[in-house]
C-alpha positions in Angstrom: -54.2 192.8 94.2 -52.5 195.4 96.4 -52.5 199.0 95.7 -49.8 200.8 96.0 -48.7 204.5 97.0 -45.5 204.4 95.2 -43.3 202.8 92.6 -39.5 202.3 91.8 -39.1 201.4 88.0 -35.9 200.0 86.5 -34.9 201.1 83.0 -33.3 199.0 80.4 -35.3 196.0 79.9 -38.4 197.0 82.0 -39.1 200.8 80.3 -37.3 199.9 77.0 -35.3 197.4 75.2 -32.0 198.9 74.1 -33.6 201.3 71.9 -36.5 199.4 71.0 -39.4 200.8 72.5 -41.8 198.7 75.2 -45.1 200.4 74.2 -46.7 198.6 77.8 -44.3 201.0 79.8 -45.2 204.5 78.4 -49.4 203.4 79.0 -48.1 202.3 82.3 -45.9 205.5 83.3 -49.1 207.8 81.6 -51.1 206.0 84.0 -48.7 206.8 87.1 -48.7 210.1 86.2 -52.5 210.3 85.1 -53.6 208.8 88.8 -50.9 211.1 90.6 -49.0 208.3 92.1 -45.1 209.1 92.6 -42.5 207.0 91.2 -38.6 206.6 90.7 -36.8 205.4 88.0 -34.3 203.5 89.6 -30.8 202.4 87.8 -27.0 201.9 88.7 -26.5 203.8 85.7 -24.2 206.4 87.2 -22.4 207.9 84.2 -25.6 210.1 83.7 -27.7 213.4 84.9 -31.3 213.2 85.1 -31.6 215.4 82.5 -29.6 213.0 80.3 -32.4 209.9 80.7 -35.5 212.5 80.7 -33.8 213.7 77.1 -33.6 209.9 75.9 -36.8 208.7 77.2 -38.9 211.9 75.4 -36.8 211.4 72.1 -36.5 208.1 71.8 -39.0 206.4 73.9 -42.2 209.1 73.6 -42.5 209.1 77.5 -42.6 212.3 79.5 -41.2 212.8 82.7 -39.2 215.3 84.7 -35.4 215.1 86.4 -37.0 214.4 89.6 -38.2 211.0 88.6 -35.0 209.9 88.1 -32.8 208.3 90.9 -29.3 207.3 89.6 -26.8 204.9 91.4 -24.9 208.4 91.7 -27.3 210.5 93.0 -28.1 207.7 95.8 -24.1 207.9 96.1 -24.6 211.5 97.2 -27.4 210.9 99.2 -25.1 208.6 101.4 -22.1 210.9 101.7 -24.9 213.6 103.3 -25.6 211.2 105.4 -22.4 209.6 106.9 -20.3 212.7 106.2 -19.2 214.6 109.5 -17.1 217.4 108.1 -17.5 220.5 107.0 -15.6 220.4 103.7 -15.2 216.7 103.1 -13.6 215.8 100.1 -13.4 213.2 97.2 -12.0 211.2 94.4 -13.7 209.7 91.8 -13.5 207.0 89.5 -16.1 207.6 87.1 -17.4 209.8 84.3 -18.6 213.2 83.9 -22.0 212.2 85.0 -21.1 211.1 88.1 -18.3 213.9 89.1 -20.9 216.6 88.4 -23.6 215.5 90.8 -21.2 214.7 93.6 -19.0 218.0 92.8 -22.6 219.8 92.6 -23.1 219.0 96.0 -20.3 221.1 97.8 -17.8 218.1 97.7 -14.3 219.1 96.2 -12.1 217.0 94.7 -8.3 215.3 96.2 -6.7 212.9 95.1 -3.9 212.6 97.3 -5.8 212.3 100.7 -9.5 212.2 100.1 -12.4 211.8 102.7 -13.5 209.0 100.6 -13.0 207.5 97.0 -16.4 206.9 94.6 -15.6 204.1 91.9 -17.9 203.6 89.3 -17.5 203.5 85.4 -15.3 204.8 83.4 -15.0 204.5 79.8 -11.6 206.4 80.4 -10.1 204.3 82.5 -6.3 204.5 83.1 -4.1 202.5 85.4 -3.2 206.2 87.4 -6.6 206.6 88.0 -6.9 203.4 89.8 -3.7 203.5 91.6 -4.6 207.0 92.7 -7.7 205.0 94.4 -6.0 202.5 95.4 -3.6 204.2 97.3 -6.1 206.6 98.9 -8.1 203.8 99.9 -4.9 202.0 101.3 -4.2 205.3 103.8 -7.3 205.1 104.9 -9.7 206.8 102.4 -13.8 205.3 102.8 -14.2 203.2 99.6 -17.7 203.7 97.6 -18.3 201.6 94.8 -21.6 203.0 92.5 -22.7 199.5 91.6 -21.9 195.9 91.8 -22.8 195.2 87.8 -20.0 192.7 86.6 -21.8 193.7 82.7 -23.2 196.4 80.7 -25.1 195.4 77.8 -23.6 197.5 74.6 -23.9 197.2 70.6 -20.6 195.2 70.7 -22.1 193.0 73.6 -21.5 192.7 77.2 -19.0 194.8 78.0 -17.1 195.4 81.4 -19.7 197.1 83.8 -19.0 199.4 87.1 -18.5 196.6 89.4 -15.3 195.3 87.2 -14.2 198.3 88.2 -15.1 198.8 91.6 -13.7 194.9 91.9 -10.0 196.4 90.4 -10.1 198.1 93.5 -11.5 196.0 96.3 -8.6 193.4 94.8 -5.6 195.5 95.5 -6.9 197.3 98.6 -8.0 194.5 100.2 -10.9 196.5 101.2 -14.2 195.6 101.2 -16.1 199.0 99.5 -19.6 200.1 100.4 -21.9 199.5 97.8 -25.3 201.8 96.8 -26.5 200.4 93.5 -28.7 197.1 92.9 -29.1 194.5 94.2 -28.0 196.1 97.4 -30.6 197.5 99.9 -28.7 200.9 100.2 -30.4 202.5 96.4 -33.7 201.2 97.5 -33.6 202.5 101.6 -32.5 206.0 99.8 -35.4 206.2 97.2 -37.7 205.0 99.9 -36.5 208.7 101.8 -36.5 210.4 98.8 -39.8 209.4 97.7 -41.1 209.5 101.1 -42.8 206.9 101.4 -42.7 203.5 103.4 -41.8 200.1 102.8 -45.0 198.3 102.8 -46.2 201.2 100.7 -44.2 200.7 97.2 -43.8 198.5 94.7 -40.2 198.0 92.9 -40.7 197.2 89.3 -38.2 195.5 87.0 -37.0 192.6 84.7 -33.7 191.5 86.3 -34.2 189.2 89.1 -30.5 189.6 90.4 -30.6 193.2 90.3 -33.9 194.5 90.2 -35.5 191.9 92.6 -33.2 191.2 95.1 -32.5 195.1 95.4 -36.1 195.3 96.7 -35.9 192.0 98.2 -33.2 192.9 100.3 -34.4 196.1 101.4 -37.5 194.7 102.0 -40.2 195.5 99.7 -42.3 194.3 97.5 -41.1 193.1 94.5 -42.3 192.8 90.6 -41.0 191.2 87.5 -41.9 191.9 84.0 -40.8 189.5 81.3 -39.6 191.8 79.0 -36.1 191.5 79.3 -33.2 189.5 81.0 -34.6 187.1 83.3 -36.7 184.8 82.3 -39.3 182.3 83.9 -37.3 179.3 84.3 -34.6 181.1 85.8 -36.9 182.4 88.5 -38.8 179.7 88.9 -35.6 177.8 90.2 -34.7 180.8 92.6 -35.4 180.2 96.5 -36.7 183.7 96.6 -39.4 184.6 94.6 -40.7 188.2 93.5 -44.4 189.1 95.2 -45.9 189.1 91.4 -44.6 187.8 87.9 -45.8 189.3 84.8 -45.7 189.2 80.9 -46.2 192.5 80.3 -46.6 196.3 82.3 -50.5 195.9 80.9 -51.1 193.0 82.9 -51.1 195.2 86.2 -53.7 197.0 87.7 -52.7 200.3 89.2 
């Protein structure tokens, strides 16, 4: 069994369920942090801060970690716009809640909505038909289209409800524009925590229960890749996949860190 120096960990369904708790993920995070090895919760959720999932994790979940641990689909959002942007005061519009505005508009970007730099779409519980024709007709005159996350569904209380991707798809439809995407299953999220982590490919593990997300985010970029059965997937659905994850599991206490 390989060791490894580093390790990207989906949320929902890998950490907890919903708001039941998964008592194999707090021993394995306490032994993460116990051993010193760094780790990154990785999730498309964009619509909140770190400090919003380090909140519900202590409260509800009894596990203990700090801002810096998180990596959102909007944060790796950010990362991207450092990266690619040229100018000097480059600006934005955004599709997407208060989460996601305030770490992009934290990091020096201002906001325009009549001739942006580029256009972020992600959820928005308070979507409006303005807001996407103001996108859509940025994007038509030549705004750079950045969708958060491909993820047709969210799981809610009332079931699966419309997820960022839905959105982001409004968009692609009547732009006829293809957006780049950051969140899972695409490499982008996972090539960004890699430099934010600092560590190499061959060096961390991503860790996580959906196969089309979780999986082929890591497969894609090129990593290793784990799956715990402890929430969506489930064994005969990967079993009939061409690409399989590096190790299956039953549970987080089944691996040796």
């Amino acid at each position: 069994m390989k060791k490894y120096q580093g390790y990207f960990i989906d949320l929902d369904g890998t950490v907890y369920a919903g708001k039941k708790r998964i008592p194999a993920a707090k021993r394995f995070i306490d032994n993460l942090k116990k051993k010193g090895i760094p780790f990154l919760f990785v999730t498309n959720n964009s619509t909140k801060l770190p400090e919003d999932v380090v909140s519900d994790l202590a409260d509800n979940h009894n596990i203990h970690v700090q801002p810096a641990n998180v990596y959102t689909s909007g944060i790796a959002t950010v990362d991207y716009l450092n990266r690619t942007n040229k100018k000097k005061d480059a600006t934005v519009y955004i599709v997407g809640e208060i989460g996601l505005k305030q770490v992009i508009l934290g990091s020096g970007y201002k906001l325009n909505s009549k001739d942006p730099d580029y256009v972020v779409v992600g959820l928005d519980s308070d979507l409006t038909y303005e807001k996407l024709s103001e996108a859509v007709l940025a994007i038509r005159n030549g705004s750079e289209f950045i969708g958060t996350n491909p993820d047709t569904n969210i799981p809610k209380e009332r079931g699966m409800m419309p997820g960022a991707g839905s959105v982001v798809d409004f968009v692609r439809y009547a732009t006829q524009v293809e957006p780049i995407m950051i969140g899972k299953p695409r490499a982008e999220i996972i090539n960004s925590a890699l430099r934010r982590i600092g560590l190499n490919k061959d060096q961390v593990l991503m860790v996580g229960d959906n196969y089309n997300t979780d999986i082929m985010a890591g497969i894609n970029a090129g990593i290793d890749t784990m799956i715990v059965y402890t929430g969506l997937s489930t064994k005969d659905q990967v079993a009939a996949k061409q690409k399989k994850p590096t190790y299956e599991i039953d549970s987080l206490d089944d691996w040796e860190i």
